[in-house]
C-alpha positions in Angstrom: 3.9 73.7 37.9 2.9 76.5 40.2 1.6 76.0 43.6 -2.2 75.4 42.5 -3.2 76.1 46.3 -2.9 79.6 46.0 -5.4 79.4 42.7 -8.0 81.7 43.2 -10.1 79.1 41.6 -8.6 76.4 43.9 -9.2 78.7 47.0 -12.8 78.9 46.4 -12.9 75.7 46.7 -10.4 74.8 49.7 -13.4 77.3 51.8 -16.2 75.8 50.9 -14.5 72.4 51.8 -12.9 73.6 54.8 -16.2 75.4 56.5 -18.1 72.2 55.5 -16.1 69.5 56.6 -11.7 70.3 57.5 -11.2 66.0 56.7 -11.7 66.9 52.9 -8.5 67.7 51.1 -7.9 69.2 48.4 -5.3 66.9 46.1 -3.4 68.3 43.8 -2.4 65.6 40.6 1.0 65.6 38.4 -1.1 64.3 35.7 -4.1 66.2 34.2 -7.7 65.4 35.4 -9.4 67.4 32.9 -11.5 64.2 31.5 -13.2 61.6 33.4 -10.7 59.0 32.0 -7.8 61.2 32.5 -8.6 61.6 36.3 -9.2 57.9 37.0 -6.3 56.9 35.5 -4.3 59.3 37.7 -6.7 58.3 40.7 -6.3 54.4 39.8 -9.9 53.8 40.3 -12.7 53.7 38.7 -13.6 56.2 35.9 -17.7 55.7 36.8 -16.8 57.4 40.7 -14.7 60.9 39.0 -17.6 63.7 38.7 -18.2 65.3 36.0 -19.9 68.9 36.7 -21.4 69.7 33.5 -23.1 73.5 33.1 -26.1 73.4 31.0 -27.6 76.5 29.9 -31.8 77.0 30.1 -33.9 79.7 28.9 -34.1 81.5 32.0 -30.9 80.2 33.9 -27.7 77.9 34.1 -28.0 74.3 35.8 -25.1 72.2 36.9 -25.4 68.7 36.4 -23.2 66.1 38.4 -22.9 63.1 36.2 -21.0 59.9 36.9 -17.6 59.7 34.6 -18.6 56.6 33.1 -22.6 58.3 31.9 -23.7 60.8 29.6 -25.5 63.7 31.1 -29.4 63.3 29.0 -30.0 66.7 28.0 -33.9 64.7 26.6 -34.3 63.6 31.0 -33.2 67.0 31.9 -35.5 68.6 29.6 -38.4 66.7 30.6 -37.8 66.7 34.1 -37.5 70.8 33.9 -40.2 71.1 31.2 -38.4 72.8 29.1 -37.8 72.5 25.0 -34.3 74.7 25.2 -31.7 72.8 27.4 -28.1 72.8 25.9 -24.5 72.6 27.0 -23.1 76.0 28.0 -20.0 77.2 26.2 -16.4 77.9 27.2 -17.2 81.6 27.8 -20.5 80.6 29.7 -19.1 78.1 32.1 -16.0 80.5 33.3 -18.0 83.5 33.5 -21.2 81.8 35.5 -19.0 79.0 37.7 -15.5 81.1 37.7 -14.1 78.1 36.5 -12.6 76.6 33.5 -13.6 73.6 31.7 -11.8 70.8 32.6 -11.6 71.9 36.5 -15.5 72.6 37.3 -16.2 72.4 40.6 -19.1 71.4 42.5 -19.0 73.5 44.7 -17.0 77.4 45.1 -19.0 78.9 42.2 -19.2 82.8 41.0 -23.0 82.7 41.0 -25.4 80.8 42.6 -26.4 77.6 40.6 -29.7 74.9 41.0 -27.5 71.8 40.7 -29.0 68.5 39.6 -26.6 65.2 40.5 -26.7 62.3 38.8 -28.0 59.1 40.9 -26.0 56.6 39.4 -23.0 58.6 41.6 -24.7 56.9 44.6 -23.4 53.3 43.5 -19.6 54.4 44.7 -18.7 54.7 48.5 -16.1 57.7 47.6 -16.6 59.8 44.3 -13.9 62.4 43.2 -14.5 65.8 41.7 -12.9 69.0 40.3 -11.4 71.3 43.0 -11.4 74.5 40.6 -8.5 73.2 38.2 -7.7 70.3 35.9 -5.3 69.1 38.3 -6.6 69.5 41.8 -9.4 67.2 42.9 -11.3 66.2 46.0 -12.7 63.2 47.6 -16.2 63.0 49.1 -18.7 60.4 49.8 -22.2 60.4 48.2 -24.3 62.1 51.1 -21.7 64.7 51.6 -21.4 65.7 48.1 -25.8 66.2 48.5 -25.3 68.6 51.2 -22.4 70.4 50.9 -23.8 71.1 47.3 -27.5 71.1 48.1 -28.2 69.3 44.6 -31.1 67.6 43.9 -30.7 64.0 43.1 -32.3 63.3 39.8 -31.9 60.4 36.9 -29.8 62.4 34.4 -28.1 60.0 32.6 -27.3 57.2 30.3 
């Protein structure tokens, strides 16, 4: 496998990281973490903490939800808390073109565009949660609070 550090994906990433806090490391997995189950079991730990950064697209504009591995992102809580009747699941196209990722390595943070971000609250139940760093197998831990500011999400109930 080529050295996923020098990703330009991954190096989004690794500067966002690295200008918010130099203790969080990227970690780069042999196995694939391009599902929720796929990183825990690479992770050993529980598939609820992995986030899963999920682009939805609006009538007017993309949102990036953070939903906890183990919950569904509800597209009927995000519509009503955005009051809007159009909410759906961005394609393959959409989500590289708007994040600069692919699916399967969505980041939280280190996006193409500018992005309102919505994160799930059930995240908060975990000390540490682990997200995308860009690719399907690089990956970062960060604790609850942290992964708030550094994204500047709002916390919202999004799922079920």
């Amino acid at each position: 496998m080529e050295n996923l550090l020098n990703k330009e994906s991954v190096k989004r990433v690794l500067k966002v990281l690295d200008e918010f806090d130099q203790s969080i490391k990227v970690e780069i997995l042999n196995t694939s973490a391009r599902t929720a189950e796929d990183a825990a079991e690479s992770l050993k730990t529980e598939v609820g903490s992995i986030v899963k950064s999920l682009l939805l697209r609006r009538q007017s504009a993309f949102l990036l939800c953070l939903v906890a591995g183990d919950k569904r992102c509800s597209l009927k809580k995000i519509k009503k808390l955005l009051n809007e009747k159009d909410v759906s699941m961005a394609d393959a196209v959409q989500v590289k073109e708007i994040t600069g990722f692919t699916i399967g390595g969505v980041s939280p943070v280190g996006h193409l565009n500018k992005i309102n971000i919505f994160i799930d609250q059930s995240l908060k139940r975990f000390k540490y949660v682990f997200a995308a760093a860009g690719h399907p197998n690089s990956i970062f831990k960060i604790d609850f609070d942290n992964l708030c500011k550094i994204t500047k999400g709002s916390i919202k109930d999004i799922s079920e």
